[in-house]
C-alpha positions in Angstrom: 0.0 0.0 0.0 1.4 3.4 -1.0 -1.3 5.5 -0.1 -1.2 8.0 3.1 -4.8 6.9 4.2 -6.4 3.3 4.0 -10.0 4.5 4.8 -12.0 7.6 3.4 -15.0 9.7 4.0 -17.4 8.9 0.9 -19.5 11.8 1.2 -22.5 10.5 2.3 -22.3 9.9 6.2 -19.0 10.6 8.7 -18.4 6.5 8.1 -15.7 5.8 6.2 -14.8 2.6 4.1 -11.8 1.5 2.9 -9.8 2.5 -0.3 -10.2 0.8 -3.1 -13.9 0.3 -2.0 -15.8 -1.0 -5.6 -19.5 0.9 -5.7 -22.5 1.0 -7.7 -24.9 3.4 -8.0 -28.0 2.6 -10.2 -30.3 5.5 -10.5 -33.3 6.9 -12.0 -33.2 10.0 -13.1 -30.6 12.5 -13.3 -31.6 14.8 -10.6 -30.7 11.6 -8.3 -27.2 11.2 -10.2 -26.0 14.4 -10.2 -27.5 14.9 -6.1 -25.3 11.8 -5.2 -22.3 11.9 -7.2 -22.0 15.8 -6.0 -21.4 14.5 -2.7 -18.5 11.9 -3.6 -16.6 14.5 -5.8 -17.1 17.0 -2.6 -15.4 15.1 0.4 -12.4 13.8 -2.3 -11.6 17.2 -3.2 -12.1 18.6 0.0 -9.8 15.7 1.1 -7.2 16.6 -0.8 -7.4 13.2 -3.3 -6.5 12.8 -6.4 -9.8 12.7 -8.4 -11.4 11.2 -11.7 -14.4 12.1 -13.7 -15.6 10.0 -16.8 -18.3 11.5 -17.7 -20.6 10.6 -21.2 -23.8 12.2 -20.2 -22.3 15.7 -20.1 -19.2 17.4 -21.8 -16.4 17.8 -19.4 -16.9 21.7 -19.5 -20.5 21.3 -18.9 -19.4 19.0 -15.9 -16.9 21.5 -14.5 -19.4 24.1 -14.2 -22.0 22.2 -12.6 -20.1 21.6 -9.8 -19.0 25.1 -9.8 -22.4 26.8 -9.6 -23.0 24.2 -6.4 -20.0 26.2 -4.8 -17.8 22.7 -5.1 -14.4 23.9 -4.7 -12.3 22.4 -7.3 -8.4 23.0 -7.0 -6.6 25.7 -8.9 -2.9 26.8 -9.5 -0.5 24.2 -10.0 -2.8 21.6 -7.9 -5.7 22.2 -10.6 -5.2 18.8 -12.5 -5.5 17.1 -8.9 -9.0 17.0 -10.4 -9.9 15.9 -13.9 -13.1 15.3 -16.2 -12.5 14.0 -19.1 -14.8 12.0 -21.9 -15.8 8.8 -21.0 -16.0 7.0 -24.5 -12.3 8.0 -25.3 -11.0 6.7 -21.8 -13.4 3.2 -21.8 -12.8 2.6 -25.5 -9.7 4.0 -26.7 -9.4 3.6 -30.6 -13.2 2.9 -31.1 -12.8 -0.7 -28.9 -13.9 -1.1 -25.2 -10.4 -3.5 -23.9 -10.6 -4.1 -20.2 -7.0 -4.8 -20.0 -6.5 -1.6 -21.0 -8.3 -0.3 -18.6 -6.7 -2.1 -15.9 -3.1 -0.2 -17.2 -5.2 2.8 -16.8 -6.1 2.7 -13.4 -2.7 1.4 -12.7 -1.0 4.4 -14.5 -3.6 6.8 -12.4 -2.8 5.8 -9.2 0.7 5.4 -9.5 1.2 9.1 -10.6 -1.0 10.2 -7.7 1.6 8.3 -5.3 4.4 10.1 -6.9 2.5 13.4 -6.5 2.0 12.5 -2.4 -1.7 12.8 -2.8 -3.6 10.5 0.6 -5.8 8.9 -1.8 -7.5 8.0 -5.0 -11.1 8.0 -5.7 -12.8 8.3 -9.4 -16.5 7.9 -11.1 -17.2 7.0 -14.3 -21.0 6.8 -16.4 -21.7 3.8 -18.3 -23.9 5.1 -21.0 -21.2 4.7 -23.9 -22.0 0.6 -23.3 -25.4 0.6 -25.1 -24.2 2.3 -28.2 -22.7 -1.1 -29.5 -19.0 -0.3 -29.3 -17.0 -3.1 -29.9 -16.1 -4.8 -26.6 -18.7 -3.4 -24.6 -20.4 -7.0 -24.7 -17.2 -7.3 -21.8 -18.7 -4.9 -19.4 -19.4 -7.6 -16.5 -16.3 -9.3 -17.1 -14.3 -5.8 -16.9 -16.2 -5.3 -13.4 -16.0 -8.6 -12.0 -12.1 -8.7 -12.6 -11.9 -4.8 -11.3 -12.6 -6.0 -8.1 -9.3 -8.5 -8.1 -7.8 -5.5 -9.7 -8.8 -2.6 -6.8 -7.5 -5.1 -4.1 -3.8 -4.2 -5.7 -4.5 -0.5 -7.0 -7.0 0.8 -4.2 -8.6 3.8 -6.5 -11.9 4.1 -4.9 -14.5 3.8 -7.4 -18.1 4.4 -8.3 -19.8 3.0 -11.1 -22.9 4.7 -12.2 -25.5 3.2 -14.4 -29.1 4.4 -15.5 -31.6 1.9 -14.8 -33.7 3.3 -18.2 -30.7 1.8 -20.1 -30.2 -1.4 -19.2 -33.0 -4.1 -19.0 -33.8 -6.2 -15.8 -31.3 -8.3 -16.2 -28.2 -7.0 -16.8 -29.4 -4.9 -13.6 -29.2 -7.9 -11.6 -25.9 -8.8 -13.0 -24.4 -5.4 -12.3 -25.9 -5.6 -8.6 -23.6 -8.7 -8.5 -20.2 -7.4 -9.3 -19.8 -4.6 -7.0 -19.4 -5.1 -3.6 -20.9 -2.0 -2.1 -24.1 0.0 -3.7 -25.8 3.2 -3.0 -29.4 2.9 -1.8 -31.9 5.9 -0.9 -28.2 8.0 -0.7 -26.4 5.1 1.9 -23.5 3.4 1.1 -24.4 -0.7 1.8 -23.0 -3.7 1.6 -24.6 -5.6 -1.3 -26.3 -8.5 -0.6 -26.5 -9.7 -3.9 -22.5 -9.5 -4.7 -20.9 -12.6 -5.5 -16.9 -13.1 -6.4 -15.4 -12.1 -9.4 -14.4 -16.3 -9.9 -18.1 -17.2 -9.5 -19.6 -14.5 -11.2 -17.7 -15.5 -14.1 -18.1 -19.0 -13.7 -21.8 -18.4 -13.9 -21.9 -16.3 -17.0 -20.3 -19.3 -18.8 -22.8 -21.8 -17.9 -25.3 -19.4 -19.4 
């Protein structure tokens, strides 16, 4: 572990969970994304972490002044790229293909440049949406989040996965539910009851 701190405030109550914590939130309706996710971003930038937004529903500009007009303070000066926003597709599915071994070199990459730079932690969020537009790969979604949690126990960025519920069909929902260890539910961070290992989920899928 290289971090300075092995548990961090969340944003939702003063409990703290571990880094490297893997979370879902599936939501409703954008109101309830933004209301949630606000409060995340806040407490790791008030904290002082290094922080990570993919975003695909909004353009990163559009993003940065959201949390702007809610009076979010986001670093400036030679700390401003402690925070960064960028484009979800281009991160998730760099040269038009959705590889989740590349994104595993990604986290890597992230958190080992926040270590050099001292920062206490890492924490980052990224939307899903870009999965339903038939990218190729994107049929590896599950597989990517199953193995992320194997992944998270060796590069502890603390991450929240955020899915619409309009997108993805009952299903899949279930499936999603069952590769991340810890959701959000009515704004609570919870252990998932329905969360099953990343060996077993796979297993599973292939006896489909």
């Amino acid at each position: 572990m290289c971090t300075q701190r092995d548990f961090l405030n969340m944003g939702f109550t003063e409990e703290r969970f571990p880094v490297g914590s893997h979370v879902c939130l599936i939501y409703e309706s954008e109101a309830e994304r933004r209301r949630l996710l606000s409060k995340f971003l806040e407490a790791g930038l008030r904290d002082g972490e290094r922080v990570l937004y993919l975003t695909d529903v909004m353009k990163p500009g559009e993003l940065v002044d959201w949390l702007t007009d809610l009076g979010i303070d986001l670093p400036t000066g030679p700390d401003a790229d402690r925070f960064t926003v960028s484009d979800a597709e281009s991160v998730y599915c760099k040269g038009g293909e959705f590889k989740p071994e590349r994104m595993f070199e990604f986290w890597g990459d992230l958190y080992d440049d926040a270590v050099a730079r001292d920062y206490p932690a890492v924490r980052a969020t990224g939307e899903t949406s870009w999965a339903v537009r038939g990218i190729p790969g994107s049929e590896r979604l599950l597989e990517y989040e199953a193995l992320l949690n194997k992944a998270l126990e060796k590069v502890p960025v603390t991450a929240v996965c955020q899915y619409d519920v309009n997108l993805f069909d009952g299903g899949t929902i279930l499936d999603i539910l069952r590769v991340h260890p810890i959701m959000i539910s009515r704004g609570q961070l919870v252990k998932n009851p329905f969360y099953m290992g990343p060996d077993e989920f796979l297993a599973m899928r292939q006896q489909r």
